[in-house]
C-alpha positions in Angstrom: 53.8 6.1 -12.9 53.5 7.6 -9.1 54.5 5.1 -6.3 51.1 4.0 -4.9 50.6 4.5 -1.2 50.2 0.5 -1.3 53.6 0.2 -2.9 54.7 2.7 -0.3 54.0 0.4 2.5 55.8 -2.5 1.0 59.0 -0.4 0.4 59.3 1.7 3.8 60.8 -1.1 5.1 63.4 -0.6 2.5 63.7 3.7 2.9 64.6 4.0 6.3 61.8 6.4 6.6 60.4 7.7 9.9 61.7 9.3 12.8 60.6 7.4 15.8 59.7 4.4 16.5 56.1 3.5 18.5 55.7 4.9 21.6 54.4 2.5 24.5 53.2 5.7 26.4 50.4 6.0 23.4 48.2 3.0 23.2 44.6 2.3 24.3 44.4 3.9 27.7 44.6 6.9 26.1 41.7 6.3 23.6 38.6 8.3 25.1 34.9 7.7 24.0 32.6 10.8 24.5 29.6 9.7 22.3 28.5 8.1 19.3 28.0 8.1 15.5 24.5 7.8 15.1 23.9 11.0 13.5 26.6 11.6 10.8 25.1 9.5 7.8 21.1 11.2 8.8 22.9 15.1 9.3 26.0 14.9 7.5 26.7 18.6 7.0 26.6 19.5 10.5 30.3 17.6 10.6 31.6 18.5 7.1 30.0 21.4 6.7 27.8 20.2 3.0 27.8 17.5 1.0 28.9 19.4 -2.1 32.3 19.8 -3.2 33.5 21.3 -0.2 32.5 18.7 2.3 33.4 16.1 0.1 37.0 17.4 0.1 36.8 17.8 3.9 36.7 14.3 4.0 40.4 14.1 3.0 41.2 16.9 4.9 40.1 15.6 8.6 42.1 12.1 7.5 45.2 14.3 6.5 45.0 15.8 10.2 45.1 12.8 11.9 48.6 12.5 10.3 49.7 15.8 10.8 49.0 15.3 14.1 51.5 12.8 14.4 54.2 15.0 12.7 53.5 17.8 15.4 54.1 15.5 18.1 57.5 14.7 16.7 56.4 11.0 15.5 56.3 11.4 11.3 57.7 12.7 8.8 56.0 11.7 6.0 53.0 11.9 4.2 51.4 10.4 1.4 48.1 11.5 -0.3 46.5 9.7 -3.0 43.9 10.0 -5.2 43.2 6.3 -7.1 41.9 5.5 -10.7 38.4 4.6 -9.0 38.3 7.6 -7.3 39.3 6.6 -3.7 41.5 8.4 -1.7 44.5 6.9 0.7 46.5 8.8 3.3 49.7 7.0 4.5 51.8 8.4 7.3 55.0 7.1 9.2 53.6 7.9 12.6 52.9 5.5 15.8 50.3 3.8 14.0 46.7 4.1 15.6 46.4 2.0 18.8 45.4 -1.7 18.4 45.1 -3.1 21.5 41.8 -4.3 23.4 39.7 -0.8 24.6 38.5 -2.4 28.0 35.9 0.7 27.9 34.1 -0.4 24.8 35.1 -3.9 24.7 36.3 -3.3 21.4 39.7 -2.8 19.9 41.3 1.2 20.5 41.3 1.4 16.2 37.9 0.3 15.7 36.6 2.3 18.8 38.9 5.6 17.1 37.1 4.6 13.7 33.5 4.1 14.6 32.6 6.1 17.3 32.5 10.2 17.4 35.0 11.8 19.4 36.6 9.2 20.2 40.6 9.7 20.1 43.7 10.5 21.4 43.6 14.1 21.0 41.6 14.6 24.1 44.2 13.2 26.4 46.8 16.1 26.7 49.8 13.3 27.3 49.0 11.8 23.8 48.8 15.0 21.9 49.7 18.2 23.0 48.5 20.3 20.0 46.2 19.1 17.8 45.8 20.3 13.8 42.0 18.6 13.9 39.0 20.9 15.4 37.2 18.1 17.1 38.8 15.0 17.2 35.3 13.5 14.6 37.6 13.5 11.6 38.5 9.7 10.7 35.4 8.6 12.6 33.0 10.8 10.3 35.0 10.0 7.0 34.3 6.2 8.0 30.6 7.1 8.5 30.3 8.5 5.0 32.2 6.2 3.1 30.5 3.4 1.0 33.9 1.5 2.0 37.1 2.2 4.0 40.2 -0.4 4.4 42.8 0.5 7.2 45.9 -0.8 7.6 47.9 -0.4 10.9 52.2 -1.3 11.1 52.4 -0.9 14.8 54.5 -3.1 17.6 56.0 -5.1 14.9 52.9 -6.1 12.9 50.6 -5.2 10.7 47.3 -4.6 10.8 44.3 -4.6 8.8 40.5 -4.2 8.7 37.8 -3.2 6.4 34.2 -0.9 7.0 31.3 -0.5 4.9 29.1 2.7 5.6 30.8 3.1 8.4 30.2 -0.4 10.2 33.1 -3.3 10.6 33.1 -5.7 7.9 35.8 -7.5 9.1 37.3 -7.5 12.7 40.3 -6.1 12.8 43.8 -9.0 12.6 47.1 -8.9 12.4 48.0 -10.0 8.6 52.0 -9.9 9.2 55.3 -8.8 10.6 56.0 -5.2 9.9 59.4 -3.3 10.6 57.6 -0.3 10.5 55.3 2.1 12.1 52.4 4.3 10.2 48.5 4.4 9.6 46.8 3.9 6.2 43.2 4.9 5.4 41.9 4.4 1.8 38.3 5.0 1.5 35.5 5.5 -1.1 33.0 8.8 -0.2 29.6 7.4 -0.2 27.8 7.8 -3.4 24.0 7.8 -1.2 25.4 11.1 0.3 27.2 12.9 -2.4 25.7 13.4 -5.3 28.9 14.3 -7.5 32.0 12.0 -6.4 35.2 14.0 -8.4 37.8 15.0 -6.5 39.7 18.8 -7.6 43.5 18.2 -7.8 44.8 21.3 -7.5 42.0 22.0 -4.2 44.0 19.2 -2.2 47.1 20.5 -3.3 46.7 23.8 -2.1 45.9 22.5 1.3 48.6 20.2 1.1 50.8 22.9 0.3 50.2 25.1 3.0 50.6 22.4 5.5 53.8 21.6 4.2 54.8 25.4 4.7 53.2 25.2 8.4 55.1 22.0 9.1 59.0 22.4 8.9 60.8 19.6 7.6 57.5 17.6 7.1 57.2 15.7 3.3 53.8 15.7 2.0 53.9 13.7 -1.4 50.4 13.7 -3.2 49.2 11.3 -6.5 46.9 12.0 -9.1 46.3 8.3 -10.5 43.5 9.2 -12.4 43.7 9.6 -16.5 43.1 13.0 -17.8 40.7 13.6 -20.9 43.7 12.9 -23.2 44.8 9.9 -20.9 47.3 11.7 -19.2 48.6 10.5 -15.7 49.4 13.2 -13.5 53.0 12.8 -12.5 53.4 13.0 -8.5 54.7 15.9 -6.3 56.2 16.8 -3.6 56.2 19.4 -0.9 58.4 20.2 1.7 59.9 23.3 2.8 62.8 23.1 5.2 62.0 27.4 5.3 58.9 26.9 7.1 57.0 30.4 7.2 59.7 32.3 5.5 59.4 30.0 2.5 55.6 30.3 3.0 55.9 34.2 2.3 58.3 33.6 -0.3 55.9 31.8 -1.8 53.6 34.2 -1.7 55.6 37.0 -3.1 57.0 35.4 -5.7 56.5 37.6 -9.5 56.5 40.2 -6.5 60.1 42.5 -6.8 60.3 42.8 -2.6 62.5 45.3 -0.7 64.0 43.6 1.7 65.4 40.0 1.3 64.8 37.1 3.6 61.9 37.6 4.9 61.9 37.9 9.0 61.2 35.6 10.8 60.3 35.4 14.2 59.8 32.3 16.9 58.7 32.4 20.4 56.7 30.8 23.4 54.8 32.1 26.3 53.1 29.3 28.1 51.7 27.0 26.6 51.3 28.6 23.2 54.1 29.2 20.2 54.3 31.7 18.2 55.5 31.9 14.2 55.7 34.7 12.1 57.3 35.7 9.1 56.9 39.2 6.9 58.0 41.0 4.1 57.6 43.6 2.2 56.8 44.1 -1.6 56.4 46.6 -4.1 53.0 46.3 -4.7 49.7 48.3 -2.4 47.9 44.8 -1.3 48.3 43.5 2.5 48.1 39.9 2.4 48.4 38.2 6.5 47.2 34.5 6.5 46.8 33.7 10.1 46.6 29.8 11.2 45.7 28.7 15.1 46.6 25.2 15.0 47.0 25.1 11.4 43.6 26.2 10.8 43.5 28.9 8.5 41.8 31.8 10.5 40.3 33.5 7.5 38.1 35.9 9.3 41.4 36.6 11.4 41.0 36.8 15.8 43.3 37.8 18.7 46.4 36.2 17.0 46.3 38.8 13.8 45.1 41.6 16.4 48.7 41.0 18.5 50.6 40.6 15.4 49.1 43.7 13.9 49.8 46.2 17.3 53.2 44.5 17.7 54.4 45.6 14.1 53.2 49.4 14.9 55.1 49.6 17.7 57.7 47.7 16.8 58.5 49.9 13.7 57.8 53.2 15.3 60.2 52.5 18.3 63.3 51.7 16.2 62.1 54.5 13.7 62.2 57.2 16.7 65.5 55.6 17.5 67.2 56.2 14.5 65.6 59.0 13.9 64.6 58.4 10.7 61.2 59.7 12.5 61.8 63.0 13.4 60.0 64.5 16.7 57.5 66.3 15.4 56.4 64.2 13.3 53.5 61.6 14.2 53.9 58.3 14.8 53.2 55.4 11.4 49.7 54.0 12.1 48.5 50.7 11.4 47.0 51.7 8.2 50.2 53.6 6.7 52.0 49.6 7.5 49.8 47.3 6.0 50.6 48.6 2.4 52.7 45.9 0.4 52.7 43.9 3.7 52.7 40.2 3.4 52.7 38.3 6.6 51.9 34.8 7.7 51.1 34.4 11.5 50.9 30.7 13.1 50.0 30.0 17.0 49.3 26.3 18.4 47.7 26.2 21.8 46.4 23.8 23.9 42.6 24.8 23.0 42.0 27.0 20.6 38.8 28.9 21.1 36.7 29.3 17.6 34.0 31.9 16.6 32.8 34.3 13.8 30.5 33.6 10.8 32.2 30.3 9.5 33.7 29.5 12.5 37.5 30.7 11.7 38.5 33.4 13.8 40.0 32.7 16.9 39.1 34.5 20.0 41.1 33.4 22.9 41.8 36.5 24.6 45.0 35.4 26.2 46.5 35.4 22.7 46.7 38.7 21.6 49.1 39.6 24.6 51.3 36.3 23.6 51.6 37.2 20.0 52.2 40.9 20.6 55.4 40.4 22.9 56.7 37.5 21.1 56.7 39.2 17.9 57.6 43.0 19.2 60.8 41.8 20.6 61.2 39.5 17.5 60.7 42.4 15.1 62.5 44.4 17.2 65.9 42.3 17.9 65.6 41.5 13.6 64.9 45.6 13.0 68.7 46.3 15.6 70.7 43.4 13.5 69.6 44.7 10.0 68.8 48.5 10.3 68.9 48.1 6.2 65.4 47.0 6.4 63.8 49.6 8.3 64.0 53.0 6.0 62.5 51.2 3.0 59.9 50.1 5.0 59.6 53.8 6.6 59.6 54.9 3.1 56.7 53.0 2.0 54.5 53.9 5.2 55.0 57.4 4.6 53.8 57.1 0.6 51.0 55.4 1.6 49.6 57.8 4.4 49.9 60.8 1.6 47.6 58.2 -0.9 45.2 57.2 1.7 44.8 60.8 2.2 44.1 61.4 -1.4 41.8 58.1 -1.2 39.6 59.6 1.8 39.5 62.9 -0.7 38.2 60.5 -3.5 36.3 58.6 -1.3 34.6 62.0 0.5 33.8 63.2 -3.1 32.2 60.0 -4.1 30.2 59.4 -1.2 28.9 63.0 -1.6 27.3 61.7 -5.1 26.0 59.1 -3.8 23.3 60.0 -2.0 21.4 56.7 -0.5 17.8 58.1 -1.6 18.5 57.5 -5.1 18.2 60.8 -6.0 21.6 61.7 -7.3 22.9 58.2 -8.6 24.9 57.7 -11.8 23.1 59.0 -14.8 24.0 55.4 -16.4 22.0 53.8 -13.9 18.8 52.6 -14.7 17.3 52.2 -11.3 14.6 49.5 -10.5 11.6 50.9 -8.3 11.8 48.9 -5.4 12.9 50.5 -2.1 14.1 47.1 -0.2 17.6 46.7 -0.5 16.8 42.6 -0.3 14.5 42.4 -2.8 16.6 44.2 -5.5 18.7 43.4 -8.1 21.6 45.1 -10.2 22.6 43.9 -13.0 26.6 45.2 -14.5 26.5 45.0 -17.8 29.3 44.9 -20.5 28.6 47.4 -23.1 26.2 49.7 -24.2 23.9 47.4 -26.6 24.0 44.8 -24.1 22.8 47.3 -21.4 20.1 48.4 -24.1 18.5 45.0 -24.1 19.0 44.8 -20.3 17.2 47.6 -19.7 14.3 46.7 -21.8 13.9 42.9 -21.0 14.0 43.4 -17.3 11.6 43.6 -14.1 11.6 46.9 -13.5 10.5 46.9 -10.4 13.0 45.1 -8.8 15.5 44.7 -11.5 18.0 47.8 -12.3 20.7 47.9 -14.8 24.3 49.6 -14.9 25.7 49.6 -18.4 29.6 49.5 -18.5 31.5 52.6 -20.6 35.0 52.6 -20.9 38.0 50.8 -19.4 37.9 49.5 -16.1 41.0 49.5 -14.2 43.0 46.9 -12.8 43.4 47.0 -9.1 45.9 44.6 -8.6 48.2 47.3 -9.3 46.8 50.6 -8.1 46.1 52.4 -5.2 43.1 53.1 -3.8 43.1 56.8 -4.8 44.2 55.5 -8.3 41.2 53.2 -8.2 38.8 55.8 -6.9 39.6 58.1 -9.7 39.1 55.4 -12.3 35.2 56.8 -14.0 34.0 53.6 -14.5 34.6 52.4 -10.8 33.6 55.6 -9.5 30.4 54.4 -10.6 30.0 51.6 -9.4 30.6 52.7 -5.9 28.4 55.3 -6.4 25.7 53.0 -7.5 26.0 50.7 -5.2 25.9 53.0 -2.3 27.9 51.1 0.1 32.0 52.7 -0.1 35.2 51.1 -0.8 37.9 49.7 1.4 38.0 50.7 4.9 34.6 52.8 4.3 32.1 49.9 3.6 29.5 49.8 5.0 26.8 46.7 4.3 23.9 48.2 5.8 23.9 51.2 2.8 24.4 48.3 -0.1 21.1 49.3 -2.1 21.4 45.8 -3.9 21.2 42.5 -2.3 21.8 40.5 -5.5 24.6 42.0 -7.6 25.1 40.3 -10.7 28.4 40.4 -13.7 26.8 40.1 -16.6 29.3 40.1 -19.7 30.0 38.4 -23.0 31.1 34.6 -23.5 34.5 35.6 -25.0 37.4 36.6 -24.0 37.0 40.2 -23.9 33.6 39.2 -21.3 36.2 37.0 -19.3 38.6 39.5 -19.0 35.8 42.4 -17.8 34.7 39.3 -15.0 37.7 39.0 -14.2 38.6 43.0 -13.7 35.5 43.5 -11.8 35.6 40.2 -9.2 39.6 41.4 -8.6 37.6 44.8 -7.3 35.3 43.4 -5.3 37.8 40.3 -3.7 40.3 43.5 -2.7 37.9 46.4 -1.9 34.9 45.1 -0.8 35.5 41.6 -0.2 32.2 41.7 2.6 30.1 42.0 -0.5 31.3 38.4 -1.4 31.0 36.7 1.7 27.9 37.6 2.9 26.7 36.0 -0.5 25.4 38.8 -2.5 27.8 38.5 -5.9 26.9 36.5 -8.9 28.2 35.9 -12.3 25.5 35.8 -14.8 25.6 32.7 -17.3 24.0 34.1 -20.6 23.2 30.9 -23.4 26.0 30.5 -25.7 23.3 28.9 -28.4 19.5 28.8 -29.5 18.7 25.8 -31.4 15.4 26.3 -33.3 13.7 23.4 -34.9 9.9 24.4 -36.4 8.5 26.3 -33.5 10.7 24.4 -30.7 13.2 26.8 -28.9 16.0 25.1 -26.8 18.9 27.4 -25.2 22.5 25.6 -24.4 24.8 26.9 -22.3 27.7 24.7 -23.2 29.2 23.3 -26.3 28.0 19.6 -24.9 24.7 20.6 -24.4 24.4 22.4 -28.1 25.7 19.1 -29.8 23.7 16.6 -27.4 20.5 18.5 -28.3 21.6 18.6 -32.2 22.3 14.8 -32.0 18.8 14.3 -30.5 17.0 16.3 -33.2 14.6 14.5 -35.5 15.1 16.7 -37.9 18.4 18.0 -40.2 17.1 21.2 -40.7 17.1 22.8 -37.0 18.6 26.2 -37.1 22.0 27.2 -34.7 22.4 30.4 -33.0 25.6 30.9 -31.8 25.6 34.4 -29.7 28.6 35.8 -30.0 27.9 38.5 -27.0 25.1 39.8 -25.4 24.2 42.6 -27.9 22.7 39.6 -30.3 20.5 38.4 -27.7 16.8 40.9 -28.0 15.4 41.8 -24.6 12.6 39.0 -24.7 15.9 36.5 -25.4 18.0 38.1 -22.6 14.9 38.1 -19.7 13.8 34.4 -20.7 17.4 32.9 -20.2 19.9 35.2 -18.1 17.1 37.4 -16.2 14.3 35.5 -15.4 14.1 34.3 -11.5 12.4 31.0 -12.8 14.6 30.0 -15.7 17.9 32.1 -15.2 20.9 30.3 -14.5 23.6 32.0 -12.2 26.9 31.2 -10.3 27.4 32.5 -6.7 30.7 33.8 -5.9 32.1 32.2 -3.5 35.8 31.8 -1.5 36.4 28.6 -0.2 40.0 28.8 0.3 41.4 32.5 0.8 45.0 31.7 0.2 43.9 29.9 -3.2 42.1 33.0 -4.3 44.6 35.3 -3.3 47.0 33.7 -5.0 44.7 33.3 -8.3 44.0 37.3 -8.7 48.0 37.9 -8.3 48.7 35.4 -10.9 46.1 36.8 -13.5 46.3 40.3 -12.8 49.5 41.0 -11.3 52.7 42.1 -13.4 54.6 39.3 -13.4 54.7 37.2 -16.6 55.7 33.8 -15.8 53.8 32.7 -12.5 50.9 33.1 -15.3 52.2 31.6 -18.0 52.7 28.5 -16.1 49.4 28.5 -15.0 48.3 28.5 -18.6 50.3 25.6 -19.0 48.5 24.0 -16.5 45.4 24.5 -17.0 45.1 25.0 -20.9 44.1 21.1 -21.4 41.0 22.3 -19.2 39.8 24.8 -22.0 36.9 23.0 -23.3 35.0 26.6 -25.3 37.3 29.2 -26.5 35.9 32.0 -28.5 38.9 34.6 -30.0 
């Protein structure tokens, strides 16, 4: 079974773990107190953003800072993530330990003033921390507030430390329980059942983060638990990350199935002010640009002035050594932006003393100073890596110049389909059946598998805000095309065309003539695989269309169970056999609908179509790197990155239809 974090504790003494011992210079003095916690438990989402699954996992995340925090200012090494059989979560780390000491401010002691009031930390005293991972310095004060219980323990100044919280408020003082060799702060605490409704914690969502901090933290050992049983009473077995590569294991990472064309990746290091720069790139054989950007180990998903330097640095930096080595001649025009991002996988990091946040969710950084600090750190990086490996540079060259003769046959494509696809519906795909409403946000297209499926569709529908596209032929996979390869695909072609709104580089949102687009296929495996074709085209092409909320996946009822005049629809194998094992009588009749084609049109408006009774799944990205990494498993070419992920997820598979 997994060490425990507990157990942890009791053997560090034994490892010889850590890498510094407590610094006197960090202690209460530098604990400052800004405001208080009122608010959290009455408004939590305005800290953890909901109080669904993805706040509830920010809980672990803003603990986990705290200790990274420690590893950035050189005073841990080690991290340990747990999630218990109860459900609880602990986070051990072999840093200084949180300050103990009477807080003559607050009258208080420093940890209970850093654990129950807002904003209260060492993070906003520059001589404590000079970089922080956290956004705000709430994190472990807020996770206390919305815990039913949290226990700390403290080994700090040769003791240790211990004191409990309920709902956020001291339910013990805080005392010294013993002598401790050691150094390191543990938080175990139990999310709040009066705040989240659903308490389960995704494995595989905190490893991910884990991961990636791993990648971002050279040298630092994140080790994460599962102590929970699976449905077969399983324990998951414990692992480890650590990646003594940094960023250039990061993009190996990333471009692994992936046949790339230069080997190591380069990487690049540098400081201007107070900011460092990281960077690391390579190039692959596939026509997908992947950057991940991070400012503080943030991941910048909507990007900011760190991927805008990064981005203008590479341009220049390839053209210069192109022009000389002439492997650009004169004449001919420089390599844009565009003709470099093909095959491009990047991942840029910057820490800074205050990172300025802005954009739709928050994640794109717009300190202006940056871009200018990224761009010369990584020109002459790129640069000095392009003059002591000139091997690199022509394949790269190559690439470039292939992909600025496809993007050229793309804006042909791209031309021809926008000139069918006129806005006023009057020359839209003769499959469409078009709904009668003018008001792009009141109107509905449904994609349809199939042609009796888009016959019942069409019949069962509102038509006056409902409009149907039935699906003919085979839609390509764009994992592994290019986007003039794409665009001359007939089944995609219509869907731009329908939609209104272009592909790529030409989307526009303000022509998208449906503000509710909905993937409506069978419950198989063939359906799976269409849902799974189409969101690849969307996450890669017009990704906006997903983050400004208008995609959904359709959940058609996999069963009718009639008994006498009683009609129930079940949309789950639990559901059919809880209503079966309910029924009074033995004679109730079972539908099972083996696609959509068996469903008629009054079947398929009442359960998948209806506003009032319709059930449907949003499409969402909560973690970009994740998803990313989830198309190129499933759709790229290489064979074993997906048959281990088969592996470990087939005891998941709860409905199967082959």
């Amino acid at each position: 079974m997994p060490e425990t974090s507990e157990e942890r504790i009791e053997n560090m003494a034994n490892s010889g773990a850590g890498v510094a011992s407590a610094n006197a210079d960090y202690g209460a003095k530098d604990i400052q107190v800004l405001e208080g916690l009122e608010a959290v438990r009455k408004r939590p989402g305005m800290y953890i953003g909901d109080q669904g699954a993805r706040g509830l996992h920010h809980l672990v995340y803003e603990v986990v800072d705290n200790s990274i925090d420690e590893a950035l200012a050189g005073f841990a090494d080690r991290i340990d993530v747990t999630i218990h059989e109860d459900g609880s979560v602990s986070v051990l780390d072999n840093g200084r330990g949180i300050p103990t000491e009477y807080h003559e401010a607050s009258g208080k002691s420093a940890a209970e003033v850093v654990m129950t009031v807002l904003h209260a930390g060492g993070k906003f005293d520059k001589g404590a921390y000079q970089v922080s991972g956290g956004l705000h310095g709430v994190g472990v004060s807020v996770v206390n507030a919305l815990s039913k219980w949290l226990e700390l323990r403290i080994m700090r100044d040769g003791g240790e430390y211990r004191q409990r919280y309920e709902r956020g408020v001291p339910a013990t003082d805080l005392s010294r329980v013993g002598d401790s060799s050691e150094h390191g702060t543990f938080v175990r605490f139990m999310p709040d059942d009066e705040i989240f409704p659903v308490i389960e914690y995704s494995a595989d969502t905190i490893k991910g983060r884990l991961r990636e901090l791993a990648f971002l933290n050279q040298g630092v050992t994140i080790a994460f638990s599962d102590l929970r049983a699976d449905a077969d009473g399983n324990i998951a077995s414990a692992k480890i990350y650590h990646y003594s590569g940094g960023l250039s294991s990061f993009v190996e990472y990333l471009n692994r199935g992936k046949e790339a064309i230069f080997k190591p990746p380069v990487y690049i290091q540098g400081a201007r002010e107070s900011t460092t720069v990281e960077a690391a790139l390579q190039y692959n054989d596939t026509y997908i640009e992947r950057i991940f950007a991070f400012a503080n180990l943030i991941n910048t998903i909507e990007g900011g002035t760190h991927v805008s330097g990064f981005r203008t640095a590479l341009t220049r930096a390839i053209n210069d050594e192109a022009r000389k080595s002439k492997l650009l001649k004169e004449k001919e025009p420089n390599l844009s932006g565009e003709d470099l991002k093909e095959g491009l996988t990047a991942v840029v990091s910057v820490k800074l003393l205050e990172p300025q946040f802005e954009g739709q969710t928050k994640t794109k950084l717009g300190n202006s100073d940056v871009k200018g600090i990224v761009e010369s750190v990584v020109y002459e990086g790129l640069k000095a890596a392009l003059e002591e490996q000139p091997e690199i540079l022509k394949p790269i060259l190559d690439k470039a110049v292939k992909a600025r003769q496809a993007r050229e046959a793309a804006r042909k494509a791209r031309d021809l389909v926008r000139r069918k696809s006129a806005i006023n519906g009057l020359d839209l795909p003769g499959k469409l059946a078009d709904c009668s409403n003018r008001n792009p946000a009141d109107c509905e297209l449904y994609i349809v598998e199939g042609d009796s499926a888009g016959g019942s569709a069409k019949q069962g529908r509102n038509r006056n805000f409902q409009a149907i596209l039935p699906l003919r032929g085979k839609i390509l996979n764009v994992e592994k095309a290019r986007l003039d390869k794409i665009l001359s695909n007939d089944v995609i072609r219509t869907i731009v065309q329908a939609l209104g709104c272009g592909i790529g580089d030409d989307y526009e949102p303000n022509k998208l003539r449906y503000h509710k687009i909905f993937l409506m296929a069978d419950a198989d495996v063939d359906g799976a695989h269409i849902r799974t074709l189409l969101l690849t085209l969307f996450y890669r092409h017009m990704p906006k269309i997903i983050e400004n909320g208008h995609l959904f996946v359709a959940q058609p009822p996999l069963y009718r169970v009639q008994e006498g005049k009683k009609v129930r629809y079940c949309y789950s194998e639990k559901e059919m056999k809880e209503i079966s094992a309910a029924s009074d009588s033995k004679r109730a009749h079972i539908q099972r609908y083996k696609g959509l084609g068996e469903m008629n049109p009054e079947q398929l408006w009442e359960t998948t179509m209806d506003p009032e009774n319709r059930i449907i799944l949003k499409v969402e990205v909560e973690d970009a790197l994740m998803a990313d990494e989830l198309f190129g498993i499933l759709m790229g070419d290489a064979v074993e990155p997906r048959r281990e992920f088969i592996e470990a997820h087939a005891r998941e598979v709860r409905n199967l239809d082959i």
